[in-house]
C-alpha positions in Angstrom: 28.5 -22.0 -7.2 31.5 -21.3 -5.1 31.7 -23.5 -1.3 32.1 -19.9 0.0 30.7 -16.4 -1.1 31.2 -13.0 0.6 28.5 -12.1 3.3 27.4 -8.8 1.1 26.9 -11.5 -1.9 24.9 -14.0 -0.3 22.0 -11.5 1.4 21.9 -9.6 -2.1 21.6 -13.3 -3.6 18.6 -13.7 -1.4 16.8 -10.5 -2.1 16.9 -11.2 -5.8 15.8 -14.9 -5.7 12.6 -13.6 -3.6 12.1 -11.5 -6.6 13.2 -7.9 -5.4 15.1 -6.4 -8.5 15.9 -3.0 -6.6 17.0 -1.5 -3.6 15.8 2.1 -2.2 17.8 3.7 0.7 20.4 6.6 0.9 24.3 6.3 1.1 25.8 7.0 4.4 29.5 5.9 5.5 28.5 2.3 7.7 26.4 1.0 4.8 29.1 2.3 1.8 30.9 -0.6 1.4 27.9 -2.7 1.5 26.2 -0.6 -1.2 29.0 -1.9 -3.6 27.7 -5.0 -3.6 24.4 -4.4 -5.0 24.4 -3.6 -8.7 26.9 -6.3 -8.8 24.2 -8.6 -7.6 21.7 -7.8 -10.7 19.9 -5.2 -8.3 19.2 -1.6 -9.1 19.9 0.7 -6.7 17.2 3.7 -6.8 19.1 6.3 -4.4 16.2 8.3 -2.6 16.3 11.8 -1.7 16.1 10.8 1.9 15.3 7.6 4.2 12.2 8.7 4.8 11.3 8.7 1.4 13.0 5.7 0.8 11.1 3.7 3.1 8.0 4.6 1.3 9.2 3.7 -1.6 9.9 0.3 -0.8 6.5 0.0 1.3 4.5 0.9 -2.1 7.2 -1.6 -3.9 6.4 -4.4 -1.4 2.7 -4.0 -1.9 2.8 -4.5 -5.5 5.8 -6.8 -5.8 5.2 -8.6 -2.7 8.3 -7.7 -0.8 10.4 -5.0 -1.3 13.7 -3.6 0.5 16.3 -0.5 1.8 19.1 0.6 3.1 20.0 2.7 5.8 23.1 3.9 7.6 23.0 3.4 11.8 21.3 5.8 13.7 20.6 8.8 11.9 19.5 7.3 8.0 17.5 3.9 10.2 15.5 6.5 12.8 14.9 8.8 9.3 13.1 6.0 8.3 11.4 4.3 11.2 8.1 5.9 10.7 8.2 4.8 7.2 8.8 1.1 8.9 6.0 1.6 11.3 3.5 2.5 9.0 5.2 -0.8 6.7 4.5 -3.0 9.9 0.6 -1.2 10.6 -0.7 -2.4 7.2 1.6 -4.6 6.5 3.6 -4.7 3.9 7.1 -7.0 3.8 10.1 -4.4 3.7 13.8 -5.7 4.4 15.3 -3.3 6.5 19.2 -3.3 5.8 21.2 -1.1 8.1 25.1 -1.1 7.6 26.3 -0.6 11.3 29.8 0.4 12.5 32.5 -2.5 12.8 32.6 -5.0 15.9 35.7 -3.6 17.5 34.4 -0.4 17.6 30.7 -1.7 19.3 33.2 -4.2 21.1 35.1 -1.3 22.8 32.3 1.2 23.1 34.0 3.9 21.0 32.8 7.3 21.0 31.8 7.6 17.3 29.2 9.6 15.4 25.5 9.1 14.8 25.7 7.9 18.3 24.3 9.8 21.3 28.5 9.4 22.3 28.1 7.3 25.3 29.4 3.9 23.3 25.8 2.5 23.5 25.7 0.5 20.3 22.2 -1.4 21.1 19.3 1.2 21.6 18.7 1.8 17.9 17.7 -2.1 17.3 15.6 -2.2 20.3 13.5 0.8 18.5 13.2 -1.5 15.9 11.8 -3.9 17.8 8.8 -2.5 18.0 8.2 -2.2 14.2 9.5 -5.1 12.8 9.2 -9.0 13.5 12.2 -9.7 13.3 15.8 -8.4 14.2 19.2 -10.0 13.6 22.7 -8.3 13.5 25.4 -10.4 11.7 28.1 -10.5 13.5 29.1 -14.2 12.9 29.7 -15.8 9.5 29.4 -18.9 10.4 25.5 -18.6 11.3 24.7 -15.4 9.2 23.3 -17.2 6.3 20.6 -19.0 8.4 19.9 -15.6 10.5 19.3 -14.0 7.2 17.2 -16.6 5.9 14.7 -16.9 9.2 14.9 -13.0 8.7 13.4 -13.2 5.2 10.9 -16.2 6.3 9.7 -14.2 8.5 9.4 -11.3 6.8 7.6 -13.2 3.6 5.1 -15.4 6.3 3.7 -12.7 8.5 4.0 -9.5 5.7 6.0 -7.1 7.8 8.9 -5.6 8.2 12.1 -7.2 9.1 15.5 -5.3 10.4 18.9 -7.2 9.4 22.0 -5.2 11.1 25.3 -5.3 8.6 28.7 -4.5 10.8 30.9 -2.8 8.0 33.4 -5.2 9.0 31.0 -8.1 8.4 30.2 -7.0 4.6 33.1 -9.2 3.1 33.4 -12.0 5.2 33.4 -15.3 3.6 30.2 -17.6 4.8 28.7 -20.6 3.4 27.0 -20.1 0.4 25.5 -24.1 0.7 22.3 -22.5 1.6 21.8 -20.9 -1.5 21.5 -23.9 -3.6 17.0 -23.4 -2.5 15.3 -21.2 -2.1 13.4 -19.5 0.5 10.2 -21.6 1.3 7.3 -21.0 3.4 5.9 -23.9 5.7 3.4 -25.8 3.8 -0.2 -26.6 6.1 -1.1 -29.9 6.1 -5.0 -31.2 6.5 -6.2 -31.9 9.9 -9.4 -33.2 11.6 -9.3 -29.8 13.7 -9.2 -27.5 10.3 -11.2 -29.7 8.4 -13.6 -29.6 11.1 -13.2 -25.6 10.7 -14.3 -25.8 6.9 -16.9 -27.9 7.1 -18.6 -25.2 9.6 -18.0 -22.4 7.5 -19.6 -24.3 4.2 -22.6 -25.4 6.1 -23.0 -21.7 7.4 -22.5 -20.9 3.4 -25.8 -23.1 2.8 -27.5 -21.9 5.4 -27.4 -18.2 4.6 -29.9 -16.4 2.8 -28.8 -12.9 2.2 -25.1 -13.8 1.9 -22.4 -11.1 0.8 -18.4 -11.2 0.4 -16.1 -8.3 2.4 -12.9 -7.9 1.2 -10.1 -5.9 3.4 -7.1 -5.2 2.8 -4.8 -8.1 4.6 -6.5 -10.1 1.8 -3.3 -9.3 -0.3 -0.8 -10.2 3.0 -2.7 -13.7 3.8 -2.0 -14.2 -0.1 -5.6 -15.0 -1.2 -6.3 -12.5 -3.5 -6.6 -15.0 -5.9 -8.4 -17.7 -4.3 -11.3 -14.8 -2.9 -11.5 -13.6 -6.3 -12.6 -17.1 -7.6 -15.1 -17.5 -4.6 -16.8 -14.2 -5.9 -16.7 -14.9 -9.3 -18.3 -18.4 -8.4 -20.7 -17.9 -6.2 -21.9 -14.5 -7.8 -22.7 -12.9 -4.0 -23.2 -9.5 -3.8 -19.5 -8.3 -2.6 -17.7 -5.2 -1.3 -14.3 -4.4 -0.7 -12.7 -1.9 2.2 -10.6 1.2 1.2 -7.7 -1.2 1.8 -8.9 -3.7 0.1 -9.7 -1.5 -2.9 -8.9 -3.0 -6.4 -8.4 -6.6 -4.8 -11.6 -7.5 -6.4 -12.3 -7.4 -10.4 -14.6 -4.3 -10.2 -16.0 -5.2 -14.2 -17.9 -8.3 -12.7 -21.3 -7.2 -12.1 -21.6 -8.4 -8.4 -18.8 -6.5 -7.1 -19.7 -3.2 -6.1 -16.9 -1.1 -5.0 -16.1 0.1 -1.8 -18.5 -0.4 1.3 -18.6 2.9 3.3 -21.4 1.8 6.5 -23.3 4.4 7.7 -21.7 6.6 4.7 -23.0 4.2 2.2 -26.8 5.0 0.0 -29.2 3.8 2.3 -30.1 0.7 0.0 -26.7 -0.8 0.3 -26.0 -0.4 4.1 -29.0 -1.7 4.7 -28.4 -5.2 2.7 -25.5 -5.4 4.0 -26.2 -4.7 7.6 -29.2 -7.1 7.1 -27.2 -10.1 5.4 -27.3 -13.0 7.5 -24.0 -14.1 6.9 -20.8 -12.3 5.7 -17.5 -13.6 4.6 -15.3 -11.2 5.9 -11.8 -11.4 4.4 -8.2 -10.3 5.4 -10.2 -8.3 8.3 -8.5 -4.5 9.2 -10.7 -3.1 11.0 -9.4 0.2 12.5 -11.3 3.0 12.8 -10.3 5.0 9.5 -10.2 1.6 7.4 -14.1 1.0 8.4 -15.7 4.4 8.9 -16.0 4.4 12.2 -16.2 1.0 12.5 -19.8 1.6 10.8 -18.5 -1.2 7.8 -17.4 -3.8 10.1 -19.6 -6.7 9.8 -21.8 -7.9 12.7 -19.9 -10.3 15.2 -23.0 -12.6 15.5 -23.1 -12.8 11.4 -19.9 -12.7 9.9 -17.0 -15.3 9.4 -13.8 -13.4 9.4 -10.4 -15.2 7.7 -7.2 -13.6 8.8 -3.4 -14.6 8.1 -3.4 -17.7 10.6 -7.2 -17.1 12.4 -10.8 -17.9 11.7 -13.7 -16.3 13.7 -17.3 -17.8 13.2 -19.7 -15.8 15.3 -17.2 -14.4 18.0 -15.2 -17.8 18.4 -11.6 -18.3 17.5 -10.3 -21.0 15.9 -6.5 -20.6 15.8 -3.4 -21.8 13.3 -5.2 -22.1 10.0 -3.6 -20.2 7.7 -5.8 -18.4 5.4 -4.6 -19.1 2.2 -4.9 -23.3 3.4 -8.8 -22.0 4.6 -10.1 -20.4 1.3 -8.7 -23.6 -0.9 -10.5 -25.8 1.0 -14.0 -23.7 1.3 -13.9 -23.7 -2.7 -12.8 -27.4 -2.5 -15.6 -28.5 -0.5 -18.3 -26.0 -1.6 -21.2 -27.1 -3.4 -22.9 -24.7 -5.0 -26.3 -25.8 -5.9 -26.5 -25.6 -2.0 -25.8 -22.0 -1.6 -27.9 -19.7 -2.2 -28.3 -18.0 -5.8 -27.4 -14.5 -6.7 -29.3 -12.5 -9.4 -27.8 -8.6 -9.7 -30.0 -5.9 -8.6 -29.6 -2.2 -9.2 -29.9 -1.5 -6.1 -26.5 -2.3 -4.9 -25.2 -0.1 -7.9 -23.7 2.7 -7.4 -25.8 6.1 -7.7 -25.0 8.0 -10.8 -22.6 10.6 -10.6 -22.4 14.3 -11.3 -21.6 14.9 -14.8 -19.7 17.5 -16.1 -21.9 20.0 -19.2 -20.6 23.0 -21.6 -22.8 25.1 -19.5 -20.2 24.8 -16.4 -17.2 25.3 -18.1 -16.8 29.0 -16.7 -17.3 27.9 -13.0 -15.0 26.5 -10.3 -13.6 22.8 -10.0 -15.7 21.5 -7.2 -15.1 17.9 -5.6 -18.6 16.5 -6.9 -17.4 17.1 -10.1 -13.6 16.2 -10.2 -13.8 13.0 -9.4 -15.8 11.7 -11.9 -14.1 13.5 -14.4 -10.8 12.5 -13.5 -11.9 8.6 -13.2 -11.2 8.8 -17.1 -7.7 8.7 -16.7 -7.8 5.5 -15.4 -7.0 2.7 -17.7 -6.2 -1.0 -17.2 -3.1 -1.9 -14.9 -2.9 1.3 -13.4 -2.0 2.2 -10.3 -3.7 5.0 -8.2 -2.7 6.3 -5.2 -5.1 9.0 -3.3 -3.4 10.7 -0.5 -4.7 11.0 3.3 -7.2 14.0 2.9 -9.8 14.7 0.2 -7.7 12.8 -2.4 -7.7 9.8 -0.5 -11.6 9.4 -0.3 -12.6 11.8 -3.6 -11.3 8.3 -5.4 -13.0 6.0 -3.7 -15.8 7.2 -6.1 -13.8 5.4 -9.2 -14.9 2.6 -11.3 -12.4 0.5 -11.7 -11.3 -0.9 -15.0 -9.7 -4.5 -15.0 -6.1 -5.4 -12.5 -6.6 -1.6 -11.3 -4.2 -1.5 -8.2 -4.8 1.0 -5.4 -3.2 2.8 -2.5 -5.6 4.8 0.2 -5.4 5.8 3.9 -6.1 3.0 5.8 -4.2 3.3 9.5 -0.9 4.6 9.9 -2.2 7.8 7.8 1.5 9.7 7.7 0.8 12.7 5.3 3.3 12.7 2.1 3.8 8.7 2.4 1.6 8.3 -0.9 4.5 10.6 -3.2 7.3 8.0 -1.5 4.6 4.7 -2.3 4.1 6.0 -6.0 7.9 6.0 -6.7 8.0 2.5 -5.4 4.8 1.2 -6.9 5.7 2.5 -10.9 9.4 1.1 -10.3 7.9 -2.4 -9.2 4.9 -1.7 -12.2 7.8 -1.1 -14.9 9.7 -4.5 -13.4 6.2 -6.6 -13.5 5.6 -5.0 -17.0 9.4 -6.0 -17.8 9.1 -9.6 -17.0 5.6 -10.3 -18.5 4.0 -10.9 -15.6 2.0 -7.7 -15.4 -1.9 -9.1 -16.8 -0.1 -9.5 -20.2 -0.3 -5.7 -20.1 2.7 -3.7 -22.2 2.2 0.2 -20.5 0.6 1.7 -17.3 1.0 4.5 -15.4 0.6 5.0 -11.6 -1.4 8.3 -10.9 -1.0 10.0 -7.6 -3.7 12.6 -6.4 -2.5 14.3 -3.6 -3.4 17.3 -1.7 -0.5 20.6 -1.5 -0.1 20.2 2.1 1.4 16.2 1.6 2.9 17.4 -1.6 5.0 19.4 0.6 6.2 16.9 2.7 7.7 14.6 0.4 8.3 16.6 -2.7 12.1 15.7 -3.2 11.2 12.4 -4.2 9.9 13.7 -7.9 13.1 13.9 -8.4 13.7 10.1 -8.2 10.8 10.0 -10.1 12.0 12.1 -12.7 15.7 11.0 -12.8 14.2 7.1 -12.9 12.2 7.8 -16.0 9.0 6.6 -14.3 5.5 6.0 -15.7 4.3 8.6 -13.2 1.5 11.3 -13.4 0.7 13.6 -10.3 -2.5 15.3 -10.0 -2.1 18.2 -7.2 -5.0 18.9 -5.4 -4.3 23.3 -4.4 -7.2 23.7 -1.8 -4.6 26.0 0.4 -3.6 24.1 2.8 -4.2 20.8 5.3 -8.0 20.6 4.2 -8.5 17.3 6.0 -6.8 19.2 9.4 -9.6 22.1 8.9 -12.3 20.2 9.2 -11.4 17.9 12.1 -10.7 21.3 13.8 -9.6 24.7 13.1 -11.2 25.3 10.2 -10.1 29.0 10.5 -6.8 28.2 12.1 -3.8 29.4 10.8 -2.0 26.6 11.9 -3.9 24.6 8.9 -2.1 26.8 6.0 0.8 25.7 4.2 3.4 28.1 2.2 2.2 29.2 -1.3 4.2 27.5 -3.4 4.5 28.0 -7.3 3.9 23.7 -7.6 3.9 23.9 -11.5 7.8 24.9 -11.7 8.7 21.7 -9.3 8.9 19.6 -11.8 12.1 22.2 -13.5 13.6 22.2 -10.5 13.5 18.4 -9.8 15.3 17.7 -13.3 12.5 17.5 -15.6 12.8 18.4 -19.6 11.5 21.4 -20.4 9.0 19.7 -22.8 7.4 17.4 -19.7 3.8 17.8 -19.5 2.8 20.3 -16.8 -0.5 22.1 -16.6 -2.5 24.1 -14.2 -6.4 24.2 -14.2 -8.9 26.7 -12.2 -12.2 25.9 -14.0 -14.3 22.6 -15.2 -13.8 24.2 -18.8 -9.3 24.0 -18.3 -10.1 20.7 -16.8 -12.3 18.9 -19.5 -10.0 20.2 -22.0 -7.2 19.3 -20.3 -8.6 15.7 -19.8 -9.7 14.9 -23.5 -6.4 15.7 -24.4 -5.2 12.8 -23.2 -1.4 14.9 -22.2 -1.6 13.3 -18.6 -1.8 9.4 -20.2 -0.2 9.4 -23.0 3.5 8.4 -23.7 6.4 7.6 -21.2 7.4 9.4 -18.0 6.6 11.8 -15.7 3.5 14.2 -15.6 2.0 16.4 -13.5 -1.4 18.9 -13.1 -2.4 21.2 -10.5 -5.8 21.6 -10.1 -7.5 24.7 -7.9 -10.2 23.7 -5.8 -11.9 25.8 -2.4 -10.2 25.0 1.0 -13.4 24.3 2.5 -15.0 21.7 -0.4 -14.3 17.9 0.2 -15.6 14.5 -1.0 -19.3 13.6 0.5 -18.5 11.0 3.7 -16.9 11.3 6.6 -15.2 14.4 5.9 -18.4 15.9 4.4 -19.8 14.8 8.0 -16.5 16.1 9.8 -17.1 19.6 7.6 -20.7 19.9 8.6 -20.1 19.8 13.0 -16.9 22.6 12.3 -19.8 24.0 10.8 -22.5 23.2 13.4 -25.0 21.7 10.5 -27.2 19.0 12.1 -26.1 15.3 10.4 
């Protein structure tokens, strides 16, 4: 390796040794030159319809790659994106922010130059970025760039979040150091101390002590990077265990003491009331906002529970700071004995409840929810992805069994409608790569399947064309209830406000550059839809797919929106 490297070279350098082997983001004339640089570097550069969507995309890359990046022109393409960021930073996923900014003479003499509010104020659009990203640094010195854009992507891989790295279009070919290069980007190891070992041994002699133990896996379990590690201690210990909606799919669902998603007060009575009567409960990669826990109904008892986040450990309301998690978990199945702990046989009470089951005798009537989803729950096959949408999509899954290393994506915070179209572009490009490389379960195919509802379809739908143009392993099941049903029944139900243009959703895929022979149905009955199921079309073969299935405006999953439906409705719940 050269003594020297250009700038552009050594940051695309570092994306690709952290595993990143594509870049989303949208040309625009201060990130041009910079964009040159990037196929050169062994990256693929998607092209998105818009920053925005781009942002998405590299959110739902990160989560299944583990970091993903894009790039932005100043101003107008970084602020297109920022919600995209915030909603990166809210659940946290690691997304490399790279904006190409205009030259340093022209900051340095406050020029009047577009995508500027024209006052030669070069600085506000970083500090918006402050606020979404845990990081910021603007290269505008070659002689310490390298080591800013290293703490950048430290910081980025340690805490899971976004980080924003500012590229002067004058700074995109200087010559810096490329000594640096030579390793690669470590995190900090954690070394053993009385004070954490301390820590451990409470948490294992709490483990003994229990006698209704369960496991509670959130979604941060992936960002404190102890999927692994919490995946052994259920296997091992055989406890009854749960996941969140974010931590959906974290957990092999085939073992026969995990039991899907915990939904509190939502739940069959037999199961809220183990859990809520456990007398201990190892509560992992805690996220417990209010949409993430149903009402905060699933968050475990503060008096019972043992919560291990990214660097914190709470044991019965106390704190015990600056041990990372995945350190934490290592040494709990280090130190555990488990003729201590309490044994685990499998009772059918925690099982699900059987579903509603599709006969011949239906085939003439409507597509209800009750019955879609576990009809459509046979599309799902090993190493898939799914993605379910904010809105009935996004809990109608939830009802899923999961077959093995089952990935999914479901409203958990930041909740922007239309993010899960952007996510699924980014997930299947990262699936394909993982596939690629052989390091995807030993698995040769998947698909990622999106359900979404018409009113989110709407506002991301450009990005089937990426999709499309990308060849992706993509199938998109449109939910038509006529409109925003999720708006309806929070309030409005009646409103006009809560409708969304017919649209003719079948033709999109035409107009987004599919072949004419691409796969594209439309069903209104549970006859259309069984037949169109057992004919495998929406599985089968490479690229993109899509249904539209017909469904009331005013029918929705049972749970919170079920509950939300019945006081729009003035039904006593």
């Amino acid at each position: 390796m050269p003594d020297t490297i250009k700038l552009a070279e050594y940051l695309f350098t570092r994306l690709k040794q952290l595993g990143i082997g594509a870049v989303h983001g949208v040309p625009g004339d201060f990130n041009l030159t910079l964009l040159d640089y990037v196929e050169p570097a062994g990256l693929q550069w998607v092209g998105n319809a818009n920053e925005l969507n781009a942002g998405y995309a590299a959110d739902g890359y990160a989560r299944i790659k583990g970091v993903g990046a894009l790039i932005t022109t100043f101003g107008v393409g970084e602020l297109s994106a920022i919600n995209a960021i915030a909603g990166a930073y809210a659940e946290r996923a690691a997304v490399v922010h790279i904006v190409g900014t205009p030259d340093r003479p022209t900051q340095d003499e406050r020029r009047l130059v577009h995508h500027t509010f024209n006052d030669g104020e070069f600085g506000r659009f970083a500090k918006m970025a402050a606020h979404v990203t845990v990081t910021q640094v603007d290269l505008r010195d070659p002689r310490t760039s390298p080591e800013d854009i290293d703490y950048a992507l430290t910081q980025c891989l340690l805490q899971s979040r976004p980080v924003y790295i500012q590229v002067p279009v004058d700074m995109v070919s200087a010559p810096v150091s490329a000594e640096r290069l030579q390793s690669e980007i470590r995190l900090p190891s954690t070394e053993l101390t009385p004070y954490s070992e301390g820590v451990i041994d409470k948490i294992v002699e709490k483990i003994y002590a229990a006698k209704q133990p369960t496991i509670l896996v959130d979604g941060e379990t992936r960002s404190c990077g102890i999927v692994d590690l919490v995946q052994r201690l259920v296997e091992v210990t055989g406890w009854p265990s749960w996941t969140t909606g974010f931590g959906w799919g974290l957990l092999d669902e085939t073992l026969p003491n995990v039991h899907g998603v915990y939904r509190g007060r939502f739940d069959v009575p037999t199961v809220n009331t183990f859990v809520q009567g456990s007398d201990l409960v190892l509560y992992f990669g805690p996220h417990p906002s209010t949409t993430n826990s149903y009402v905060s109904t699933s968050v475990p008892k503060a008096e019972t529970s043992i919560c291990i986040g990214h660097t914190e450990i709470i044991i019965g309301g106390q704190v015990f700071r600056d041990i990372p998690a995945p350190h934490a978990v290592s040494q709990i199945l280090k130190k555990l004995d488990l003729s201590k702990a309490t044994p685990y046989t499998t009772s059918p009470d925690l099982s699900r409840p059987s579903a509603a089951t599709y006969s011949a005798a239906l085939e003439s009537q409507p597509i209800t929810q009750a019955l879609f989803w576990p009809m459509a729950s046979k599309l799902v096959k090993d190493g898939d992805i799914i993605l379910g949408e904010t809105g009935s999509a996004g809990h109608g899954i939830r009802d899923f069994s999961l077959p093995k290393h089952v990935r999914t994506f479901v409203p958990v915070t930041w909740l922007s409608i239309g993010y899960m179209l952007g996510a699924a572009q980014g997930a299947a490009l990262a699936q394909r790569e993982l596939i690629a490389s052989s390091q995807y379960h030993e698995l040769k195919s998947a698909r990622t399947i999106l359900f979404i509802g018409d009113g989110s379809f709407q506002m991301t739908v450009q990005e089937l064309g990426t999709i499309i143009r990308h060849n992706l392993n993509v199938t998109v099941v449109l939910i038509n209830n006529d409109g925003y049903t999720i708006e309806r029944v929070i309030h409005g139900l009646k409103q006009g406000y809560n409708d969304v243009a017919p649209w003719n959703y079948t033709q999109a895929p035409s107009l987004f550059g599919a072949n004419e022979d691409t796969t594209v149905a439309r069903v209104r009955t549970l006859g259309e839809l069984q037949q169109l199921l057992e004919s495998g079309v929406l599985t089968e073969g490479e690229g993109f797919k899509m249904a539209e299935v017909i469904m009331d405006r005013e029918d929705v999953p049972t749970g919170p929106l079920e509950w939300l439906l019945q006081k729009q409705l003035g039904i006593p719940n």
